[in-house]
Structures are given as C-alpha cells and as structure tokens.
VMD Tcl script that builds the backbone (N, CA, C; Angstrom):
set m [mol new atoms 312]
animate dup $m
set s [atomselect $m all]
$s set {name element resname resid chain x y z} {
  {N N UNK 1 A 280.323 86.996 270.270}
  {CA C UNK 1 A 281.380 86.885 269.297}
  {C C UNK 1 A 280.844 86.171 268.062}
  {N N UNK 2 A 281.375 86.778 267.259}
  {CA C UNK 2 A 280.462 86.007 265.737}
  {C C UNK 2 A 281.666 84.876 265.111}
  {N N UNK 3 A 280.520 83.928 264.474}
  {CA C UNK 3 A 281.150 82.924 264.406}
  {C C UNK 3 A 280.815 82.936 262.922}
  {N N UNK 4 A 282.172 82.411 262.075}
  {CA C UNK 4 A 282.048 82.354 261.053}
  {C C UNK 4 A 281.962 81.404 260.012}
  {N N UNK 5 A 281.000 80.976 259.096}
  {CA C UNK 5 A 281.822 79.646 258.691}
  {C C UNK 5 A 281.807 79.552 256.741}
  {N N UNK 6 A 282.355 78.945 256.487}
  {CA C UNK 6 A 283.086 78.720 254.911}
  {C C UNK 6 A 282.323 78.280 254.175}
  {N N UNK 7 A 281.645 79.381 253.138}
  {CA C UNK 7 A 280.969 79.089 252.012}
  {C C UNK 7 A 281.116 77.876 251.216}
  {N N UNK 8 A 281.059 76.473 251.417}
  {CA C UNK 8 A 282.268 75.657 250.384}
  {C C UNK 8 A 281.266 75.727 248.904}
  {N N UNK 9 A 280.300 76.465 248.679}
  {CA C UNK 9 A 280.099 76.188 247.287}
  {C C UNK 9 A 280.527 77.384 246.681}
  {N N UNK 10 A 280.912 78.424 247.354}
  {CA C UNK 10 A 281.924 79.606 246.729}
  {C C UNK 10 A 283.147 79.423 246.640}
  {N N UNK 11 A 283.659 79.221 248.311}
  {CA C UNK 11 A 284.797 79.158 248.278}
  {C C UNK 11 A 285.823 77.658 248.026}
  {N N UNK 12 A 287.028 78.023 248.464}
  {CA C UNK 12 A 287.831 76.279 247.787}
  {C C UNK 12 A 287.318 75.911 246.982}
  {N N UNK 13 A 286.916 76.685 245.868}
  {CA C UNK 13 A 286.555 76.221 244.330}
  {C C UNK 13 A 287.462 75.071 243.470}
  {N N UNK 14 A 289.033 75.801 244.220}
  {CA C UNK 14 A 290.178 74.517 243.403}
  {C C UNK 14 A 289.711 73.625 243.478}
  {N N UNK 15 A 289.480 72.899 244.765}
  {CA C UNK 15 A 289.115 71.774 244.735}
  {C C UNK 15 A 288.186 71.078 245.129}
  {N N UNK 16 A 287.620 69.455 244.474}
  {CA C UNK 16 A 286.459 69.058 244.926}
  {C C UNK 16 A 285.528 69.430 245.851}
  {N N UNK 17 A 284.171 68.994 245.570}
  {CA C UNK 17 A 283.804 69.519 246.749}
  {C C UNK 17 A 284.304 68.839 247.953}
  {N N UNK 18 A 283.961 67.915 248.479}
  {CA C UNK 18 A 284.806 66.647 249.988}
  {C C UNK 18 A 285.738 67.204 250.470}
  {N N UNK 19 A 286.774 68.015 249.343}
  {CA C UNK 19 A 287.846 67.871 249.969}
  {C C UNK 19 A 287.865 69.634 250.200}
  {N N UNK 20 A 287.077 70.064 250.107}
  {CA C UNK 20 A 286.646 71.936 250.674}
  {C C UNK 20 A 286.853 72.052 251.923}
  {N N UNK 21 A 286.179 71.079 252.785}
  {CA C UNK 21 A 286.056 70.498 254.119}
  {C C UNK 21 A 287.024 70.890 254.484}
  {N N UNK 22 A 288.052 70.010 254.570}
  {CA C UNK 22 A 289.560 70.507 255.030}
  {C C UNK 22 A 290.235 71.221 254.653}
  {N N UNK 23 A 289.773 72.092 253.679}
  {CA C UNK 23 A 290.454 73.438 253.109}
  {C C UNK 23 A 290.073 74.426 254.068}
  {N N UNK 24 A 288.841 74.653 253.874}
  {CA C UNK 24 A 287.885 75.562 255.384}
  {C C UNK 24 A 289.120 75.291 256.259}
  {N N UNK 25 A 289.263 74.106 256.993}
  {CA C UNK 25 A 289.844 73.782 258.602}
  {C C UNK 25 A 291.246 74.466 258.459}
  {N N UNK 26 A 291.840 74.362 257.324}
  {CA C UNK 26 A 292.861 74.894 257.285}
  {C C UNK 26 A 292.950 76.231 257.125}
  {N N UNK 27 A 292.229 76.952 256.447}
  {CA C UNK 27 A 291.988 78.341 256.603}
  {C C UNK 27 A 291.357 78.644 258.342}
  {N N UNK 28 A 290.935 77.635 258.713}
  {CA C UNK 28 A 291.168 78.741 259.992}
  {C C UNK 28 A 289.654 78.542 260.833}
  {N N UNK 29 A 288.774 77.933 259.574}
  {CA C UNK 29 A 287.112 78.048 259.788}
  {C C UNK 29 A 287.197 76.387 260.915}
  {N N UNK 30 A 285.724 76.933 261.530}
  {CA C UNK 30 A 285.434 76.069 262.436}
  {C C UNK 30 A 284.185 75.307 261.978}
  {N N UNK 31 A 283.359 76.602 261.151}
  {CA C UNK 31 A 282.175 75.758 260.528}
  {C C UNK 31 A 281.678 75.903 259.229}
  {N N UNK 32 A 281.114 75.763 258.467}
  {CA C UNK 32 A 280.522 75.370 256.659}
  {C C UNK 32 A 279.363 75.467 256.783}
  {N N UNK 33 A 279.256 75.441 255.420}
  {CA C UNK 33 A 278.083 75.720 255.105}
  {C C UNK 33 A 278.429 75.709 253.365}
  {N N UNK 34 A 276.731 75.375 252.800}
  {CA C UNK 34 A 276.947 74.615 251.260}
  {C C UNK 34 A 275.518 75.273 250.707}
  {N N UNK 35 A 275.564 75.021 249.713}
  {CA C UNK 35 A 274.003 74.879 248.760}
  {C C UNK 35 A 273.654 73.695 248.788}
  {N N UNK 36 A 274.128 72.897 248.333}
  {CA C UNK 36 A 273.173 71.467 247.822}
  {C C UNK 36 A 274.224 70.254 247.807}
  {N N UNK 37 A 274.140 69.647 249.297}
  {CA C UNK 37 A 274.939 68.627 249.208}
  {C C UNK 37 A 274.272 67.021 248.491}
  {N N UNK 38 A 273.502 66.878 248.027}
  {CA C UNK 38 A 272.798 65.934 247.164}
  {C C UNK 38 A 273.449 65.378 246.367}
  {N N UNK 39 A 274.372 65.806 245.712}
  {CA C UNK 39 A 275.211 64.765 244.909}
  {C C UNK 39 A 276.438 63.906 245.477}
  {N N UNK 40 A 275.821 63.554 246.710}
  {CA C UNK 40 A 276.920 62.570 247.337}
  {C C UNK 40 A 276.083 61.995 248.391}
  {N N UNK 41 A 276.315 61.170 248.618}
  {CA C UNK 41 A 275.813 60.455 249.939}
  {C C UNK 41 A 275.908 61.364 251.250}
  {N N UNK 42 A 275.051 61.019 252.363}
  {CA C UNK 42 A 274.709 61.889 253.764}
  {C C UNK 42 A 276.199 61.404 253.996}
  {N N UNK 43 A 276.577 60.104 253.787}
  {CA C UNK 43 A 277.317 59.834 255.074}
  {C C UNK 43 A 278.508 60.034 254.990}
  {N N UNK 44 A 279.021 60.423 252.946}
  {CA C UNK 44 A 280.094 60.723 253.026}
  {C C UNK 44 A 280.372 62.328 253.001}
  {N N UNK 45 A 279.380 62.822 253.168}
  {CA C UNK 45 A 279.899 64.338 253.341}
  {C C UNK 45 A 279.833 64.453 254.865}
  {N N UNK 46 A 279.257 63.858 255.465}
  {CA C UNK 46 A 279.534 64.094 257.271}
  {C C UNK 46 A 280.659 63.317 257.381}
  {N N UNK 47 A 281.083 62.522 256.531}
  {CA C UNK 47 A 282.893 61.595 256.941}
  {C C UNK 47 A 283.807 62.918 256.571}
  {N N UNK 48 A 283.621 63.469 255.615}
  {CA C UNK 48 A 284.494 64.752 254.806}
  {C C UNK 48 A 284.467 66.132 256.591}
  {N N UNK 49 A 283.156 66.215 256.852}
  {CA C UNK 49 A 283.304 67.411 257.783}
  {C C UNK 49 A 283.899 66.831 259.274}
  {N N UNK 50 A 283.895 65.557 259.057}
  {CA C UNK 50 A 284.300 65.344 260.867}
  {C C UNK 50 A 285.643 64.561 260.588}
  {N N UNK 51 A 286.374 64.294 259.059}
  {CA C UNK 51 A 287.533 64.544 259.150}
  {C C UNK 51 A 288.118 65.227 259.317}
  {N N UNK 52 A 287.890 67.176 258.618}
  {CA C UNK 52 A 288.291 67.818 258.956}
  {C C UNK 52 A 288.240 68.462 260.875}
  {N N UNK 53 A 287.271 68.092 260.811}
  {CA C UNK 53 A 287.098 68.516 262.443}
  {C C UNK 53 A 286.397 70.262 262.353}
  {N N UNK 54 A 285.175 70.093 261.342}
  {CA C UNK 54 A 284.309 71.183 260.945}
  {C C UNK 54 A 282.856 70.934 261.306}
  {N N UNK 55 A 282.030 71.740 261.484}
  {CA C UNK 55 A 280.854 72.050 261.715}
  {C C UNK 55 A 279.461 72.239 260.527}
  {N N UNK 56 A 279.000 71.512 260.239}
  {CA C UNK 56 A 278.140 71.915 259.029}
  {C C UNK 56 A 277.035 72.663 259.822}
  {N N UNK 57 A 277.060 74.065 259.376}
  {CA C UNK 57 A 276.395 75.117 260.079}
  {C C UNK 57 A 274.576 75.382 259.312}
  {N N UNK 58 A 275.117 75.272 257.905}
  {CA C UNK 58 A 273.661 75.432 257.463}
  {C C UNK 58 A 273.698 74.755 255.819}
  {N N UNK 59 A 272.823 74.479 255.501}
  {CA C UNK 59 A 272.829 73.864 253.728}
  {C C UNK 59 A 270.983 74.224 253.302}
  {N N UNK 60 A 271.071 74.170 252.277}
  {CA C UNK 60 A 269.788 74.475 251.731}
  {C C UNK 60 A 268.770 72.999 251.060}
  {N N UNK 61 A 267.696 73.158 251.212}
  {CA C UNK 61 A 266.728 72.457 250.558}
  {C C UNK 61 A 266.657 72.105 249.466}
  {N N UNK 62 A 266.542 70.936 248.298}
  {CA C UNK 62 A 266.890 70.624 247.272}
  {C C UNK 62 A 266.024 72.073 246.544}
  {N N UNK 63 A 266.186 72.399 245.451}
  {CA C UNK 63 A 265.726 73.865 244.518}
  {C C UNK 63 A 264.618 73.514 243.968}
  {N N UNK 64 A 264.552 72.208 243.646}
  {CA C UNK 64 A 263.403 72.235 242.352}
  {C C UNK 64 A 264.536 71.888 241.259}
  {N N UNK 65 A 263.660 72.156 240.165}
  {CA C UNK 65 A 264.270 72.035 238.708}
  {C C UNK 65 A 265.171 73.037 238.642}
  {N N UNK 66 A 266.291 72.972 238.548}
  {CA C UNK 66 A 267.572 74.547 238.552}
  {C C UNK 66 A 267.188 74.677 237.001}
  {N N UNK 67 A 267.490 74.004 236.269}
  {CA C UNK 67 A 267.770 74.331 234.517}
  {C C UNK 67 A 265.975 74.975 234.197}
  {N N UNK 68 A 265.072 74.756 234.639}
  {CA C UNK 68 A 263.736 75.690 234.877}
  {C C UNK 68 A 263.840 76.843 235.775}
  {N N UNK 69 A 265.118 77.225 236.316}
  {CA C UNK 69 A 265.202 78.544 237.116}
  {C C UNK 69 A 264.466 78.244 238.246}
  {N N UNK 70 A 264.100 77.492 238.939}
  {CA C UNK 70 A 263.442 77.070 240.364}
  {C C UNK 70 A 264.561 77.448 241.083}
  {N N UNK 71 A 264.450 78.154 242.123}
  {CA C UNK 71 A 265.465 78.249 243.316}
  {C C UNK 71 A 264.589 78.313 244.719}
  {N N UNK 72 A 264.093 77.188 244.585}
  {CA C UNK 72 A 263.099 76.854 245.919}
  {C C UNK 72 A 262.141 76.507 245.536}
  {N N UNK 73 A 261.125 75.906 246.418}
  {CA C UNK 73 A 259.716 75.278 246.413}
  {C C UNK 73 A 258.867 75.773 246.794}
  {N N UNK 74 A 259.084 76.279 248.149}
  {CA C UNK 74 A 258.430 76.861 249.441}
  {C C UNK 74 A 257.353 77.626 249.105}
  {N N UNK 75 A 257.275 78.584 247.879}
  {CA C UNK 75 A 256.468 79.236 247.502}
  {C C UNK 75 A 255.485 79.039 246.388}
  {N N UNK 76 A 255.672 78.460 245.843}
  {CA C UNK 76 A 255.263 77.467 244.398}
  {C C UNK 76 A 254.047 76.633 244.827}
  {N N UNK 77 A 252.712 77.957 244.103}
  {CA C UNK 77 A 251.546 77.259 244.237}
  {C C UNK 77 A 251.623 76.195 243.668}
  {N N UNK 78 A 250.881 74.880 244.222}
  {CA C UNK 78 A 251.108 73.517 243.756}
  {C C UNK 78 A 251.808 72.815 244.065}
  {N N UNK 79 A 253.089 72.998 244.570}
  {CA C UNK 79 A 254.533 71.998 244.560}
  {C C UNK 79 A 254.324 71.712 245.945}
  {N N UNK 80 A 253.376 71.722 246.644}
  {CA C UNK 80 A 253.680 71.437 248.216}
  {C C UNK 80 A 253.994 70.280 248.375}
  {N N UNK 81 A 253.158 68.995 247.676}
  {CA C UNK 81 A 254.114 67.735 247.337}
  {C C UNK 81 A 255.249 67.645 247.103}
  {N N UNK 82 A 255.990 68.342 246.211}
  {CA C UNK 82 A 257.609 68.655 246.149}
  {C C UNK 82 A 258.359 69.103 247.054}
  {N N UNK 83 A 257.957 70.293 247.995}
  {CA C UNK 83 A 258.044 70.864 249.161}
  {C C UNK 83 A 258.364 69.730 250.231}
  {N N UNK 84 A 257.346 68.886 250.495}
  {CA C UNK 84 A 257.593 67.977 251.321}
  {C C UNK 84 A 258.756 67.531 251.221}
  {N N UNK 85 A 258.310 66.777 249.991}
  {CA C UNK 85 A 259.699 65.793 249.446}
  {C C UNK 85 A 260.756 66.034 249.756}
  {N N UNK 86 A 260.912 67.300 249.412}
  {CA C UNK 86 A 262.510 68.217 249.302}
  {C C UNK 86 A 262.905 68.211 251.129}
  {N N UNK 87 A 261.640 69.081 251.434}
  {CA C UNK 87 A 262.021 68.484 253.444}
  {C C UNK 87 A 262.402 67.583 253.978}
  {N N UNK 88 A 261.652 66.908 253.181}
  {CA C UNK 88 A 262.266 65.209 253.995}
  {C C UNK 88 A 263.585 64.472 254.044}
  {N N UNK 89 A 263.650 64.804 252.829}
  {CA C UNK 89 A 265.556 64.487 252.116}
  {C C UNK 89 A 266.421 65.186 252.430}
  {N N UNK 90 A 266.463 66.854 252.940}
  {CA C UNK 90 A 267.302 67.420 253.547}
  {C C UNK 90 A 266.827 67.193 255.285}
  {N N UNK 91 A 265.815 66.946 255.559}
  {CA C UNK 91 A 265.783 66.219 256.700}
  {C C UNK 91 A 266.652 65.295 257.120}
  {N N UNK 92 A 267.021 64.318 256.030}
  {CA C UNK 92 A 267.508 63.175 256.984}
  {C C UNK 92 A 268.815 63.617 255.978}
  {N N UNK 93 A 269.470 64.545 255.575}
  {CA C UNK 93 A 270.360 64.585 255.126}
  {C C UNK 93 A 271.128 65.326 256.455}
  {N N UNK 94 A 270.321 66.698 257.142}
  {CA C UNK 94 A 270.410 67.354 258.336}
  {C C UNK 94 A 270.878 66.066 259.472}
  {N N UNK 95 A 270.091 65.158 260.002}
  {CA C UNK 95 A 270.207 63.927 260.795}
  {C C UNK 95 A 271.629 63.569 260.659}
  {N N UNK 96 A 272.121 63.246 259.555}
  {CA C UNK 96 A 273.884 62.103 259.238}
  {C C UNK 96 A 274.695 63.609 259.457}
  {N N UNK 97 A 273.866 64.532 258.935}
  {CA C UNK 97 A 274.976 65.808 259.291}
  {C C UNK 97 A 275.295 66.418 260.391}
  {N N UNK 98 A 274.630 65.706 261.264}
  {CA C UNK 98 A 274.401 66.982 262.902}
  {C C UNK 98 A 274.146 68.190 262.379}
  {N N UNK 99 A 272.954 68.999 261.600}
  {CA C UNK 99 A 273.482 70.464 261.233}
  {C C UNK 99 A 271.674 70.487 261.707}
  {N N UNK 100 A 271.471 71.611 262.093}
  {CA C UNK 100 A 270.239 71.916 263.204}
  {C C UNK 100 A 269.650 72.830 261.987}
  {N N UNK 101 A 270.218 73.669 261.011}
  {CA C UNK 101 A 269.822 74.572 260.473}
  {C C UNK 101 A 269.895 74.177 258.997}
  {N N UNK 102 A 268.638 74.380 258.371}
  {CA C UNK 102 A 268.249 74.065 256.888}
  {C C UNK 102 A 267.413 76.095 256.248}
  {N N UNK 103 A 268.129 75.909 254.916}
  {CA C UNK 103 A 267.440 77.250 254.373}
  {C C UNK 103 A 266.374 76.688 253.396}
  {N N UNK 104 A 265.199 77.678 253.472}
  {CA C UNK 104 A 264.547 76.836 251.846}
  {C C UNK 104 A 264.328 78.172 251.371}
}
mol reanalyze $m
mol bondsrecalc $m
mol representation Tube
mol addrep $m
C-alpha cells in the first residue's frame, strides 16, 4: 500500500512553514516531506512534526549557492568540501528529525 506524504514546500503555501505540519495532519497525511529545512532550528521543526503527530519522510541536502543556480553539490568538481559540509548538517538535522531518508 503506498504511503503518501505532504510536499510542505509546495503545498500549505497559506501558511508558514511550522505551521504546514499540522495542515498536512489535517488533510489527512501521515508523513512530509520539505526542501530545505535550514532556516529554523532541528529542534523546532521536529517540535512542529511531532505536534502534529507527522512523519518527516524525506528533506534534501543544503543546495549550494541557490541565487548562483546550484541545486546540489554532489556533482560539483571541487565542492567535495562543501559536499561534506552540507552532509553533515543535514546529518544531524536527519538525527533531531527521526527522518532515515536525505536527497542530494
């Protein structure tokens, strides 16, 4: 059975991101999923998903420079130092999140 879970950087656009969380739960979703939770603390976006009583299913690796059109590292002869970096921080961002699954 497929399991589905709530875009929050598409969807519940109305409102904040934090409060997407419990928009998802109320629509019905069990689990989320984001682009780039970095502009908030680990611990308050895992307070936001286990208020709602949601699942952070997957989130992505910091991009690089966005306003330079970077949408990842991973491949970027040279940046493997950045690469790391970027692992490490959605590493322990993954850890406060319980979320097993990272995209880069």
């Amino acid at each position: 059975m497929p399991r589905f879970a709530a875009n929050l950087s598409m969807m519940f656009q109305e409102v904040p991101f934090l409060d997407r969380f419990a928009a998802a739960a109320r629509a019905g979703f069990q689990g989320v999923e984001f682009l780039f939770p970095y502009d908030f603390p680990a611990e308050q976006v895992a307070l936001a998903a286990s208020s709602a009583g949601v699942e952070v299913a997957l989130f992505n690796l910091p991009p690089g420079d966005w306003t330079k059109a970077e949408r990842g590292l991973a491949a970027l002869p040279g940046r493997e130092a950045d690469f790391a970096a970027a692992l490490e921080k959605a590493a322990g961002y993954a850890e406060v999140l319980k979320c097993s699954r990272l995209h880069c």
